[in-house]
N, C-alpha and C positions, 0 to 999 in steps of 0.2 A: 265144503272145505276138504274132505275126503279126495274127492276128486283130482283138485286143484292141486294137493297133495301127491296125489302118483302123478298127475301130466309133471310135476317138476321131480321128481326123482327119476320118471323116465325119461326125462330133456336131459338129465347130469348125468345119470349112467351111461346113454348111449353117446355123449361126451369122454367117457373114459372115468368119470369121476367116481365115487366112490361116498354114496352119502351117511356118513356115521349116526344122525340123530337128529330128533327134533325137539325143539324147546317152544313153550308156551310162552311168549314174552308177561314176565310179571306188568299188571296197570291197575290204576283207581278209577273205575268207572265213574267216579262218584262227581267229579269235578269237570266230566263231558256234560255240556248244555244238550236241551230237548232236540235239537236238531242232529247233534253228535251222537246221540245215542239210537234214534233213529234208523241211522248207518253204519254204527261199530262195527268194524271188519273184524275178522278174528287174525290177532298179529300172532306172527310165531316165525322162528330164526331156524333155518336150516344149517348143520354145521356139515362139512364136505371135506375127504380126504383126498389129495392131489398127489400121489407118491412119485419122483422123480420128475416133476413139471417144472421149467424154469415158468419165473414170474408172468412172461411175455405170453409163455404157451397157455397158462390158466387163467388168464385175463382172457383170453383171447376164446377158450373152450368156457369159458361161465359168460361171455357176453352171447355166445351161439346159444348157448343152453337155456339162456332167460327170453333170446326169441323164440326159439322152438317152444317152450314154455310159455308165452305168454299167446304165440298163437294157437293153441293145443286151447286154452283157455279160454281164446277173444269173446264166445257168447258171453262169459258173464264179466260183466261190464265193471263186477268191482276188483275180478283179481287183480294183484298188482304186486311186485316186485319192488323193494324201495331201495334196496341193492341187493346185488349178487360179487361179493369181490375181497378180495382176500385182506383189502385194505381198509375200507370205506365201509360203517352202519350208518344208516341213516334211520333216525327218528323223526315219524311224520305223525301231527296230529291235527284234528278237528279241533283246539283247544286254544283259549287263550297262552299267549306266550309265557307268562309266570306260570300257567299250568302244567309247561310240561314235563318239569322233572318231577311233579306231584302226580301225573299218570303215568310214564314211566318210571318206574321205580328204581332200571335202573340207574336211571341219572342222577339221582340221590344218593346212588348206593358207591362209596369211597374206596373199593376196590373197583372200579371202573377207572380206566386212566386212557389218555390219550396224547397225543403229542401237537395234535392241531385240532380245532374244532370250527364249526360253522355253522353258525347261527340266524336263519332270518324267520323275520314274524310277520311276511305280509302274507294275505291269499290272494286267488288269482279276482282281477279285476271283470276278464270277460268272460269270464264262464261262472256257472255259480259255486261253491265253496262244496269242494271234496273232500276227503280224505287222501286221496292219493293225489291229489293238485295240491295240499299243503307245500311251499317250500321246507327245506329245499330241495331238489331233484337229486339227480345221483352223482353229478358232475359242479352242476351249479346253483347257484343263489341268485336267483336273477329278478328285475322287477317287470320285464315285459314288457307291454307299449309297443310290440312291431306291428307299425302298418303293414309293412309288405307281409305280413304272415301266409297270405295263404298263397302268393305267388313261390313263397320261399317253399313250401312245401309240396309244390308243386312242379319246380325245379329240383327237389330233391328226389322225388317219384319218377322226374322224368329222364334223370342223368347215373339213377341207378345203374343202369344196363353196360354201360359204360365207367362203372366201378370195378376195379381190379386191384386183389392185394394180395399175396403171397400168403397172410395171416387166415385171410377167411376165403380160400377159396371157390364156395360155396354160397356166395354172399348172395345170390338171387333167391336161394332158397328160404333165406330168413327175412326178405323183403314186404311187405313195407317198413322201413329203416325209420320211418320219421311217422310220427301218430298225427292223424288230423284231428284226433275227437278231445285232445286234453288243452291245454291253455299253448298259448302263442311260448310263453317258458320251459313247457316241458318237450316240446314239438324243436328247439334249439337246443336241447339240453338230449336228446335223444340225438341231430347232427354231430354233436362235438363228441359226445361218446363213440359213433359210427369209427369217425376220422381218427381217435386216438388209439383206435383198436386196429386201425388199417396201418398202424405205423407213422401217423402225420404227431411232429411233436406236440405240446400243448401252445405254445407262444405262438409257432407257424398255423394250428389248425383256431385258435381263436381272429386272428388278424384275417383269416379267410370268411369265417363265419361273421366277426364287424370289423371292416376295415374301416381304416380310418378316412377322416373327412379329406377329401384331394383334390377338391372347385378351389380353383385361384390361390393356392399353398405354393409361393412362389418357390419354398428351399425343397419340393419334392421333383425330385429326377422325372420326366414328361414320359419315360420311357416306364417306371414305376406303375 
């Protein structure tokens, strides 16, 4: 944990960032089953100061810094990240879904407030049940089922080289973009982050990721 602990403060520093402290996430152990407990990561919140960053720019230096970080890391197979972002916490757990404001405490706790929230309770169907395969991802809540998964990830491996964005100019160096070893949701949910970070909006970079159905749609343009 230690460890895991400086590879991400020196992924943020050498980002420019600035990290003020860390927090122990309060939990109740008590209400993870034998196999959750088995594997309880140890959770804890990194808080980060960004002095003069527009939004764009710290999005953009925390998604570099959670790769640098997460490959500084990759032997051990449970670090994980469940966000890095000035917006978005994500609560993940091993737990049944009534459980888990009863192991997070903070979600009990009534000075927590939010403006949107997202909720889903399913695990992943092809892999077996993680912790950090809990939905939702960091992007999305998604139920999975792509057949084409591993071609999709493998056109994403191979069209990297051929990625260019003014935001991450360096975007080879924090490659592979897209994880082959987590569920078919989280390997899509890692694309759509890539693209929203390169500048592609959210509507135009989902319609790219599942277009829509266009065999025999007679009122779709042929040129479309």
């Amino acid at each position: 944990a230690e460890a895991a602990r400086q590879a991400t403060e020196t992924a943020l520093t050498e980002q420019g960032l600035v990290v003020a402290g860390w927090r122990v996430v309060p939990t109740d152990e008590s209400v993870c089953g034998e196999i959750a407990l088995e594997t309880l990561p140890c959770i804890e919140q990194v808080f980060i100061d960004a002095p003069g960053l527009s939004e764009v720019e710290l999005a953009t230096r925390l998604f570099t810094a959670r790769r640098k970080a997460e490959m500084a890391c990759e032997e051990d197979g449970e670090y994980y990240i469940a966000s890095l972002s000035a917006r978005v916490i994500a609560y993940k757990g091993l737990v049944m879904p009534v459980d888990l404001p009863r192991f997070y405490l903070d979600l009990a706790d009534s000075r927590l407030e939010t403006a949107i929230c997202v909720f889903h309770q399913r695990f992943s169907t092809n892999t077996m049940p993680r912790w950090h395969l809990a939905q939702p991802f960091r992007l999305l809540a998604h139920n999975g089922e792509i057949n084409t998964i591993e071609g999709n990830r493998n056109w994403a491996e191979a069209r990297t080289a051929s990625f260019e964005t003014e935001r991450l100019p360096n975007i080879k160096e924090i490659a592979p973009l897209v994880n082959r070893t987590g569920s078919d949701s989280s390997s899509l949910d890692n694309m759509l982050d890539v693209l929203l970070t390169g500048g592609v909006d959210m509507a135009r970079a989902l319609r790219m990721l599942v277009p829509p159905a266009w065999q025999n749609m007679e009122l779709m343009d042929p040129d479309l």
